[in-house]
N, C-alpha and C positions, 0 to 999 in steps of 0.2 A: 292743622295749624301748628306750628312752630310752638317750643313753648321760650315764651320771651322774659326777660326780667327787667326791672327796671333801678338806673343809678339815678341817686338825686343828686343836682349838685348845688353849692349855694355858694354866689357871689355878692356880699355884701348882703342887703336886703333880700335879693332875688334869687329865687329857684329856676333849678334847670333840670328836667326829665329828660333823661337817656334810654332808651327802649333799647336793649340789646339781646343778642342769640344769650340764652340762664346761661351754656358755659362759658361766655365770653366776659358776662357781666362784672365777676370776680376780677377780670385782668385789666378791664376800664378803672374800676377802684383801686385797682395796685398801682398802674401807673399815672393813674393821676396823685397818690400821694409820694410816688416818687419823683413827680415831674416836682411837687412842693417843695419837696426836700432838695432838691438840685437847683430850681432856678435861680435862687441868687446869686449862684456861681458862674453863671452866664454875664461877660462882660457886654456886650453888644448895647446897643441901645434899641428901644422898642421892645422891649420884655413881653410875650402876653400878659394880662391878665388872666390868670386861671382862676376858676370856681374851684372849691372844694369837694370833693364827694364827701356824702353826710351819714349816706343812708342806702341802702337797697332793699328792689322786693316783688315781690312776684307779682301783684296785683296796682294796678293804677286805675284810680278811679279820679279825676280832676272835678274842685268842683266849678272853678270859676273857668268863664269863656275867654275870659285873656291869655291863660296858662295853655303849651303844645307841648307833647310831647315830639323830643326831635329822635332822629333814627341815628344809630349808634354808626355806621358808616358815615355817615352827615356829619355828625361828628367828630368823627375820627380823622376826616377828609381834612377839617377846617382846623384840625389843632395841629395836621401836618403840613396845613401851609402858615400858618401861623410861627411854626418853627422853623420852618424852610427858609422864612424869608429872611430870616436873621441873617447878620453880615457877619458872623463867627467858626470859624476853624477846627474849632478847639474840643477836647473834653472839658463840660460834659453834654455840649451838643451833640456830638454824631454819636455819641452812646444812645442820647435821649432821644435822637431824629430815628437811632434805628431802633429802639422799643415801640415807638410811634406805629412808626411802615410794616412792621414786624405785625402787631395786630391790624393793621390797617387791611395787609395780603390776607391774612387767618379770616377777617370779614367780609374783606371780597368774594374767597373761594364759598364759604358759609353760603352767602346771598347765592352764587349763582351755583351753589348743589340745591339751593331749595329751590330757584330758578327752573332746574329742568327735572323736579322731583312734580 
Protein backbone atom coordinates (compact mmCIF):
# COMPACT_ATOMS: atom_id res chain seq x y z
CA UNK A 1 0.00 0.00 0.00
CA UNK A 2 1.28 3.41 -1.09
CA UNK A 3 1.96 5.65 1.75
CA UNK A 4 -0.48 8.59 1.27
CA UNK A 5 -0.81 11.97 2.92
CA UNK A 6 -3.29 14.10 3.40
CA UNK A 7 -4.09 18.16 2.56
CA UNK A 8 -6.79 19.81 4.26
CA UNK A 9 -8.28 22.55 2.77
CA UNK A 10 -10.83 25.09 4.10
CA UNK A 11 -13.26 27.18 2.14
CA UNK A 12 -15.14 29.37 4.27
CA UNK A 13 -17.04 27.17 6.84
CA UNK A 14 -16.00 23.84 4.88
CA UNK A 15 -13.30 21.46 4.72
CA UNK A 16 -11.84 19.63 1.92
CA UNK A 17 -9.64 16.29 2.23
CA UNK A 18 -7.02 15.74 -0.35
CA UNK A 19 -5.44 12.19 -0.27
CA UNK A 20 -2.32 12.45 -2.06
CA UNK A 21 1.15 10.36 -3.11
CA UNK A 22 3.39 11.93 0.99
CA UNK A 23 5.83 13.11 -1.88
CA UNK A 24 3.43 15.08 -3.74
CA UNK A 25 1.42 16.38 -0.80
CA UNK A 26 4.05 19.20 -0.10
CA UNK A 27 3.61 20.38 -3.83
CA UNK A 28 -0.44 20.42 -3.50
CA UNK A 29 0.23 23.03 -0.50
CA UNK A 30 2.77 25.02 -2.38
CA UNK A 31 0.67 25.59 -5.18
CA UNK A 32 -2.33 26.06 -3.84
CA UNK A 33 -0.89 29.03 -1.76
CA UNK A 34 0.75 30.25 -4.81
CA UNK A 35 -2.36 29.89 -6.73
CA UNK A 36 -3.57 32.59 -3.55
CA UNK A 37 -0.92 34.79 -3.96
CA UNK A 38 -1.53 35.26 -7.84
CA UNK A 39 -5.17 34.96 -8.39
CA UNK A 40 -6.07 38.45 -8.19
CA UNK A 41 -4.02 39.21 -10.71
CA UNK A 42 -6.05 37.36 -13.13
CA UNK A 43 -8.19 39.77 -15.17
CA UNK A 44 -10.86 37.47 -16.57
CA UNK A 45 -13.99 37.05 -15.16
CA UNK A 46 -15.19 33.81 -13.33
CA UNK A 47 -12.29 33.55 -10.87
CA UNK A 48 -12.43 30.08 -9.12
CA UNK A 49 -12.98 30.14 -5.82
CA UNK A 50 -10.05 28.38 -4.07
CA UNK A 51 -9.91 26.74 -0.61
CA UNK A 52 -6.99 27.30 1.36
CA UNK A 53 -4.71 24.65 2.43
CA UNK A 54 -4.66 24.78 6.33
CA UNK A 55 -3.11 21.65 7.35
CA UNK A 56 -1.51 18.32 6.34
CA UNK A 57 -0.95 14.80 7.59
CA UNK A 58 -0.32 11.52 7.47
CA UNK A 59 -3.36 9.91 9.06
CA UNK A 60 -7.21 10.63 8.26
CA UNK A 61 -9.59 9.34 10.34
CA UNK A 62 -13.17 11.30 9.35
CA UNK A 63 -15.48 11.40 11.94
CA UNK A 64 -18.69 12.54 10.42
CA UNK A 65 -20.65 10.50 7.28
CA UNK A 66 -21.07 13.76 5.27
CA UNK A 67 -17.32 14.45 5.12
CA UNK A 68 -14.99 12.28 1.69
CA UNK A 69 -12.05 12.23 1.31
CA UNK A 70 -11.40 13.28 -2.59
CA UNK A 71 -8.25 11.85 -4.52
CA UNK A 72 -5.45 14.21 -5.34
CA UNK A 73 -5.67 13.58 -9.15
CA UNK A 74 -9.50 14.32 -8.89
CA UNK A 75 -8.46 17.13 -7.71
CA UNK A 76 -5.92 18.36 -9.58
CA UNK A 77 -8.03 17.24 -12.77
CA UNK A 78 -10.84 19.92 -11.54
CA UNK A 79 -8.53 22.82 -10.64
CA UNK A 80 -7.14 22.36 -14.30
CA UNK A 81 -10.19 22.81 -15.72
CA UNK A 82 -11.24 25.29 -13.56
CA UNK A 83 -8.34 27.33 -14.89
CA UNK A 84 -8.42 26.20 -18.38
CA UNK A 85 -11.44 27.69 -18.86
CA UNK A 86 -10.64 31.06 -18.07
CA UNK A 87 -10.81 33.45 -21.34
CA UNK A 88 -7.22 34.93 -20.42
CA UNK A 89 -3.81 35.06 -22.25
CA UNK A 90 -1.79 36.41 -19.98
CA UNK A 91 0.80 36.06 -17.12
CA UNK A 92 -0.08 34.94 -14.45
CA UNK A 93 -2.27 32.21 -16.16
CA UNK A 94 -0.11 30.18 -18.37
CA UNK A 95 2.64 30.33 -15.65
CA UNK A 96 -0.15 29.08 -13.22
CA UNK A 97 -1.93 26.67 -15.86
CA UNK A 98 1.47 25.28 -16.23
CA UNK A 99 2.42 24.65 -12.35
CA UNK A 100 -1.24 23.14 -12.42
CA UNK A 101 -0.42 20.35 -15.54
CA UNK A 102 3.04 20.19 -14.29
CA UNK A 103 1.81 18.26 -11.10
CA UNK A 104 -1.21 17.08 -12.70
CA UNK A 105 1.55 14.73 -15.54
CA UNK A 106 4.01 13.96 -12.04
CA UNK A 107 0.32 12.37 -10.68
CA UNK A 108 -0.67 10.83 -13.58
CA UNK A 109 2.72 8.90 -14.07
CA UNK A 110 2.68 8.15 -10.00
CA UNK A 111 -0.93 6.41 -10.37
CA UNK A 112 -0.11 4.44 -13.28
CA UNK A 113 3.59 3.20 -11.72
CA UNK A 114 1.49 2.06 -8.94
CA UNK A 115 -0.93 0.79 -11.59
CA UNK A 116 1.36 -1.90 -12.94
CA UNK A 117 3.33 -2.22 -9.51
Amino acid sequence: MPNMRYVILQHQNELQFVEMPSDYAYQLSALNLRLHKEIDKLTAPGKPQLPLAVAECDRLDLLQETLRVQGGLDYINELEQSFASLNENEYPLISLLTEIRALQAQLEQWYEEEAGE
